[in-house]
C-alpha positions in Angstrom: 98.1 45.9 66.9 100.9 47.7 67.9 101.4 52.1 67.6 104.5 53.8 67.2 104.6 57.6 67.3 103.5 57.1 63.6 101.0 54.8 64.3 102.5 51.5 62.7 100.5 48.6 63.0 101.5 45.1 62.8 98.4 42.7 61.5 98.2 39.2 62.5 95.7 37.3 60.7 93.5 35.2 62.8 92.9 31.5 62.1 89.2 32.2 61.3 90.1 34.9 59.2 92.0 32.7 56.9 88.0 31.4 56.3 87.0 35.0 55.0 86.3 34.5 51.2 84.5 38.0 50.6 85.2 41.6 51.8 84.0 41.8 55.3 80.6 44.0 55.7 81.2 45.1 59.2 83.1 47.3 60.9 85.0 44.8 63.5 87.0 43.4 61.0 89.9 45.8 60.7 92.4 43.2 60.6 91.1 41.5 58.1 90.8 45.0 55.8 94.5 45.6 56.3 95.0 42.1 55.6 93.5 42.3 51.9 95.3 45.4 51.3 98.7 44.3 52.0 98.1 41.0 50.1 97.9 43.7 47.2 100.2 46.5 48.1 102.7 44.7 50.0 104.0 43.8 53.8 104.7 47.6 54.2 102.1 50.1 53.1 101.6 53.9 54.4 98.1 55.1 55.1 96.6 58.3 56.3 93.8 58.0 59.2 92.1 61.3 59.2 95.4 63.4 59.3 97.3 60.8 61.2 100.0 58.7 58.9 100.0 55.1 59.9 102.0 52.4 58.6 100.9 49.5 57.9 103.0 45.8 58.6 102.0 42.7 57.8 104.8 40.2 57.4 107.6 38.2 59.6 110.7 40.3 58.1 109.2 43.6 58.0 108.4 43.0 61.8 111.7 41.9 62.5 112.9 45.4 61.2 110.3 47.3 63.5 110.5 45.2 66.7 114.3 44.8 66.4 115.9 46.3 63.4 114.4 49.7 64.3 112.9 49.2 67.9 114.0 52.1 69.4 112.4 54.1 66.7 109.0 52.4 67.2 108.9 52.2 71.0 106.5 54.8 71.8 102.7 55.5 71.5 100.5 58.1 70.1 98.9 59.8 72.9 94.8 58.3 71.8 92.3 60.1 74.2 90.6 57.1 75.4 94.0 55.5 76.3 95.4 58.3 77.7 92.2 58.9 80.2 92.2 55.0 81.6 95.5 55.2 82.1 95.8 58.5 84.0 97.9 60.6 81.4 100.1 57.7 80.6 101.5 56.7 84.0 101.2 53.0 82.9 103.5 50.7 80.5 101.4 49.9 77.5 99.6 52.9 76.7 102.1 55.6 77.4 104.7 57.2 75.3 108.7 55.6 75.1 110.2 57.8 78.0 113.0 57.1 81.1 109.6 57.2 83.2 108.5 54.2 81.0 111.6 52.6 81.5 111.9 52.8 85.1 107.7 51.7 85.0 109.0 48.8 82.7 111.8 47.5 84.6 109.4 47.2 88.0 107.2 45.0 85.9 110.5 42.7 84.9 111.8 42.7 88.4 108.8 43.1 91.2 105.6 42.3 89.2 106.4 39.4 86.8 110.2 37.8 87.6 110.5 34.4 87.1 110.4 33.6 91.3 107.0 35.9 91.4 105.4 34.0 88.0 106.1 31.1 89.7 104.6 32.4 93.3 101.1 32.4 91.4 101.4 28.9 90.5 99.0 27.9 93.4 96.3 30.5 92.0 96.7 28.6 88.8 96.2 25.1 89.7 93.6 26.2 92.0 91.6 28.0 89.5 91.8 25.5 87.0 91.0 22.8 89.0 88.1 24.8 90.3 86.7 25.2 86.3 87.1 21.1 86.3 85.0 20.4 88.7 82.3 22.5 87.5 82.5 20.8 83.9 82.3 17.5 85.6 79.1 18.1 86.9 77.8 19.1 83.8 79.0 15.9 81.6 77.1 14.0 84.7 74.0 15.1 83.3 75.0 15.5 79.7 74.6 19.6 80.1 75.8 22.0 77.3 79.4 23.9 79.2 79.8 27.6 78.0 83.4 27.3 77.5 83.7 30.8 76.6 82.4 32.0 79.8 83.7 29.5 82.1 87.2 30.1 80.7 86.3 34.1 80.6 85.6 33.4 84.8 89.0 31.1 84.7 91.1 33.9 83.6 89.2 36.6 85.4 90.0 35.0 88.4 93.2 34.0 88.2 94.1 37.7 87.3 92.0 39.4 90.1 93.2 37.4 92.4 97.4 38.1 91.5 96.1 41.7 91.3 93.7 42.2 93.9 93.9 38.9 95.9 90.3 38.3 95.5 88.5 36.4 93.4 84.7 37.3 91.7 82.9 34.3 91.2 79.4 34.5 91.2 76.4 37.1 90.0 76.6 38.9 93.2 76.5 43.0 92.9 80.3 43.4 93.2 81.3 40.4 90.2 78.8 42.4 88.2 80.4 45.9 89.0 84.0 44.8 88.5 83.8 42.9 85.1 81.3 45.9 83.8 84.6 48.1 84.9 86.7 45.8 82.7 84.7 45.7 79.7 83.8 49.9 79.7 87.3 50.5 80.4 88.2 47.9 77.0 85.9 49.7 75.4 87.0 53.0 76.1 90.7 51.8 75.3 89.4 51.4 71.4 86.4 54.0 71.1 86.8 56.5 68.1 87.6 60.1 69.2 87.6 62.7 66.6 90.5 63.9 67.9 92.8 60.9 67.6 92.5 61.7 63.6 92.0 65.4 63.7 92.9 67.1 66.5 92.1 70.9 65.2 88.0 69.6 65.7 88.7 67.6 68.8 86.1 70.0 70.6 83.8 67.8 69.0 84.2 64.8 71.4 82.7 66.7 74.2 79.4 66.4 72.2 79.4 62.6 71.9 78.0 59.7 74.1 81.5 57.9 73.5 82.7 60.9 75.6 80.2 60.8 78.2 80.6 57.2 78.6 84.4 57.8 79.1 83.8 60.5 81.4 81.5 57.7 83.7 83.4 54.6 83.3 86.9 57.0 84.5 84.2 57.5 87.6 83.8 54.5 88.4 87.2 52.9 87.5 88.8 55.4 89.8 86.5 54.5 92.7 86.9 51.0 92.5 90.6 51.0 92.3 90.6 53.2 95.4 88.8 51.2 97.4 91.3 47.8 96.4 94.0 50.2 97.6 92.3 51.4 100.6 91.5 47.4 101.7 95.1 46.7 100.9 96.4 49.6 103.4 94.1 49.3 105.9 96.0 47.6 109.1 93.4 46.0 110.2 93.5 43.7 107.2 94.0 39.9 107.6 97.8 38.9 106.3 97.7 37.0 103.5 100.7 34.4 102.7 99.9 35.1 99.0 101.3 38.8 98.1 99.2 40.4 95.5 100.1 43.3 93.0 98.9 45.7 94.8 101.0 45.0 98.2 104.0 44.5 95.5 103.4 48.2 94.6 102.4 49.7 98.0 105.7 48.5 99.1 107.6 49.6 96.4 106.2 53.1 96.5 107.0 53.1 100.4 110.3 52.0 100.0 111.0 54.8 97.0 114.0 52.5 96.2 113.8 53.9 92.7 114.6 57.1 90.2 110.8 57.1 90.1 108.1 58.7 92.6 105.8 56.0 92.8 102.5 57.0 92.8 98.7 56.0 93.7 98.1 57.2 90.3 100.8 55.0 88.8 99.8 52.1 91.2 96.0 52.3 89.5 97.1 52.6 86.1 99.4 49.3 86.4 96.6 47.8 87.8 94.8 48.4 84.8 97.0 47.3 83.0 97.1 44.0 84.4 93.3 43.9 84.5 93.1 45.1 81.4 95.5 43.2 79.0 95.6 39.8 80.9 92.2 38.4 81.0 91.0 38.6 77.1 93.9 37.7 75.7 94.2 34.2 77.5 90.3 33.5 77.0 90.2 34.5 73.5 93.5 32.2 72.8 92.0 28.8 74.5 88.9 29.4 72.9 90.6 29.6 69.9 92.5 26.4 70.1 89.1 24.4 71.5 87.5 25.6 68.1 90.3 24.6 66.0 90.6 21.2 68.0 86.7 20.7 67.7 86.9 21.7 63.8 89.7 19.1 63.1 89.1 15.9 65.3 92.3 13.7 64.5 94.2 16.8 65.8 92.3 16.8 69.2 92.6 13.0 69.3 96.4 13.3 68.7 96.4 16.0 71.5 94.3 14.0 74.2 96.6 10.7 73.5 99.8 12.9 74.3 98.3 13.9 77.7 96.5 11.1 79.3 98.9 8.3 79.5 101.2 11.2 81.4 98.9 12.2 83.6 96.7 9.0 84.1 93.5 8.6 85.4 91.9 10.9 88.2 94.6 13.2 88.4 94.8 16.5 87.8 97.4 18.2 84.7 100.2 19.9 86.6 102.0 23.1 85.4 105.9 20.6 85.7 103.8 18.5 83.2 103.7 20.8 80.5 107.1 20.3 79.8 106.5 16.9 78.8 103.5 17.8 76.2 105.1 19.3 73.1 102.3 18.6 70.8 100.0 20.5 72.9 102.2 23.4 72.8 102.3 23.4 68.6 98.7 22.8 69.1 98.6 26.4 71.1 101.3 27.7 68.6 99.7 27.2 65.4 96.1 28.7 67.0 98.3 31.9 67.1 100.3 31.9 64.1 100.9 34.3 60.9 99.0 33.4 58.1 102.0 35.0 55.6 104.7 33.4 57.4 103.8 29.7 56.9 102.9 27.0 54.1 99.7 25.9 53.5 97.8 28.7 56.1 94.9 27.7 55.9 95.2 24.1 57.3 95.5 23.5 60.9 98.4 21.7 61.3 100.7 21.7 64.7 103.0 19.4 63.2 104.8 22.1 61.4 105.9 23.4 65.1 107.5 20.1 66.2 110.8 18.4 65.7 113.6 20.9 64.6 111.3 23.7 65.1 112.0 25.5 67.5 110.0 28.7 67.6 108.6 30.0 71.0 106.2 32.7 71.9 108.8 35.0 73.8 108.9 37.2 70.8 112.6 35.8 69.2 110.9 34.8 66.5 108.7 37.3 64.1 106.7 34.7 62.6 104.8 33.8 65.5 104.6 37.0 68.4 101.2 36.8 70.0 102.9 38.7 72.9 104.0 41.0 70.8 108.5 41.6 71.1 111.2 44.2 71.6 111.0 46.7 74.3 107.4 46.3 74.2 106.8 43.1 74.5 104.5 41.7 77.4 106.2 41.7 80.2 103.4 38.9 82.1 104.3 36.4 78.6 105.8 33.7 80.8 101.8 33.7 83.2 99.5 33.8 80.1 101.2 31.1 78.1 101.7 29.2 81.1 97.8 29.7 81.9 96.6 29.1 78.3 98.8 25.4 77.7 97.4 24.5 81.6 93.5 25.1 80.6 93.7 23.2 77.0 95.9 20.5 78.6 93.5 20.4 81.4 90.3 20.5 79.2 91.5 17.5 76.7 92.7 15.4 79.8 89.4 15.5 81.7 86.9 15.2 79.0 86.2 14.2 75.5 84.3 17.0 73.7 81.1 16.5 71.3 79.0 18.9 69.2 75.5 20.0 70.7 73.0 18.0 68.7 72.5 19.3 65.4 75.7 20.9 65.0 78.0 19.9 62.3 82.0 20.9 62.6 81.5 22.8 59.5 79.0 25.0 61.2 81.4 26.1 63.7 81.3 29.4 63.9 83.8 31.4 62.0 82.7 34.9 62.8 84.6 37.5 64.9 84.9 40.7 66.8 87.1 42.6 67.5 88.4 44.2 70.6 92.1 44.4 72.5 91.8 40.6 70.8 89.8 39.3 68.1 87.5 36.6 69.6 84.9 34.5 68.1 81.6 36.2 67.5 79.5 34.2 69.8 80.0 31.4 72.6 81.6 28.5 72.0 79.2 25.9 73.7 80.1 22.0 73.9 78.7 18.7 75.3 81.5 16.9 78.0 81.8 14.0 78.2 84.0 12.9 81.6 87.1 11.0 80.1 86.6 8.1 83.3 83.9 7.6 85.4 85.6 7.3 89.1 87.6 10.3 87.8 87.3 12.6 91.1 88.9 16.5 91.3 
């Protein structure tokens, strides 16, 4: 969803949601609400959230006109309590308000944080956490074990995140993996709590009296303290050099240096790191386990998919990032996971053909009928690391293995059930049966 200072939200209908024959009972399935009602009122409808007015879009043109018709007109954000606390009074670049501080904050992301030369710096981390995620599958179709692809991916993008953030990785069910992905989820969940003064700020007095607020009040707490102490590793001269530069010695330098309009601050430096934290690791998890659901629900599409990577590749080696290039069918496959259910024919079939040949639409935000990354001025400025780590893990995952059902599991039973949070993800895990595509395969 994306805010202006009107609260205009763009809905993007889910694959699974195109499934939804009923009105939805619970109360994670916003999108799909706002869905219905603009299937009846229109692509542009005006609501009013407590005393908030929000407008509503839900098609292709009507976001070209907001993310480029009208962009500097819906470039900020409305100043949400939960947002504002996590990112300390908006000194970060998605949740604060369309400003020159914002700008300046912005153009550091385009030019220190995500360039294409840095993107490309983390291409090690990639590879390495991928291949990392192989091996542990491979042991598991030795013995004919059920993978959790949802948390082994949820670890793969973890990882590769902390590590261009912190770089550190947290890999096991130690104490300090358990404290720093309980820090992610409270602070998601702080990000999309109800306040009573979001939609009516004269009672906003009220929130003080609510566990939502106390649990804010904690997970700031603790965020802050963890975030410290990465800083305080990261300045402390006794610290081995690393010939990987992190995030966080990208900032400290910057904010040394002063070489811009802004006063870089710690306060800034922890709220970017949030950010990164924050928007990078969901997203990518929720999007492969998207496409491995859709694959595993339609089998002559995964078939199609496997035979376009494996004679590229061959056997025993590992899917490289210069090899993606090569794989255009994979990348409709990944495409058409994401895609707008208004904006296409025939919706509700899977079908990555209709993104290859002429087709030329990309994720970059050009083109309004497909912008996971959301476009304009506010478009994710990391686009170029997740997509680049999403086609990597499903080209990686269809090269290694094929892929069956747990035993009494039918494709039909998949399930089609979500939640929602900064993504909407499938309700529960998806869990599969590898089998290793060749024997004397070795990673």
């Amino acid at each position: 969803m994306d805010f202006n200072r009107r609260n205009t939200v763009r809905t993007r209908s889910p694959r699974t949601s195109l499934h939804w024959k009923s009105a939805p009972t619970d109360n994670s399935a916003l999108h799909r609400y706002l869905w219905q009602l603009s299937k009846k009122y229109g692509p542009i409808m005006s609501l009013r959230l407590g005393l908030v007015p929000t407008l509503v879009i839900s098609s292709a043109r009507m976001a070209k006109e907001v993310y480029k018709t009208h962009d500097l007109a819906f470039s900020s954000r409305p100043t949400l309590l939960g947002q504002q606390k996590i990112s300390y009074n908006g000194l970060d670049v998605a949740f604060s308000p369309y400003s020159d501080s914002w700008r300046e904050l912005r153009r550091i992301w385009v030019h220190n944080l995500f360039s294409p030369k840095r993107a490309e710096s983390f291409r090690p981390i990639r590879q390495e956490e991928v291949s990392r995620m192989i091996n542990k599958i491979s042991k598991l179709a030795t013995s004919s074990k059920l993978a959790n692809l949802s948390q082994m991916l949820a670890t793969l993008t973890s990882n590769i995140i902390s590590r261009i953030a912190l770089g550190k990785r947290y890999d096991d069910d130690g104490h300090e993996t358990r404290r720093y992905l309980g820090i992610i989820r409270e602070s998601e969940a702080a990000s999309l709590a109800f306040f009573v003064s979001d939609y009516f700020p004269p009672l906003g007095w009220l929130d003080r009296c609510t566990r939502s607020y106390y649990r804010l009040q904690k997970n700031l707490k603790e965020m802050d303290i963890f975030y410290q102490e990465q800083i305080d590793e990261h300045l402390n001269p006794e610290r081995p050099k690393s010939t990987q530069e992190d995030i966080i010695d990208i900032l400290l330098q910057l904010r040394k240096d002063q070489l811009s309009s802004l006063n870089l601050t710690i306060g800034h430096i922890k709220a970017m790191l949030m950010n990164v934290l924050l928007g990078a690791t969901e997203t990518s998890t929720a999007t492969i386990v998207w496409a491995m659901t859709e694959l595993m629900r339609n089998p002559p599409f995964m078939k199609k998919a496997q035979n376009e990577v494996r004679p590229l590749m061959g056997k025993g080696v590992n899917v490289e990032e210069d090899d993606l290039e090569n794989l255009p069918y994979l990348k409709a496959v990944v495409k058409e996971t994401t895609r707008d259910p208004e904006a296409w024919d025939n919706p509700e079939e899977f079908l990555p053909e209709r993104f290859l040949g002429d087709n030329t639409i990309d994720l970059k935000g050009r083109h309004f009928e497909l912008v996971p990354f959301g476009a304009g001025r506010r478009g994710c400025p990391g686009m170029s690391v997740a997509a680049t780590t999403v086609e990597l893990a499903v080209a990686s995952l269809l090269h290694s293995f094929d892929w069956e059902l747990p035993a009494g599991i039918e494709k039909e039973d998949m399930d089609t059930e979500v939640q929602s949070g900064l993504v909407v993800r499938p309700k529960h895990d998806l869990c599969l049966v590898p089998k290793a595509f060749a024997e004397h395969v070795v990673y």
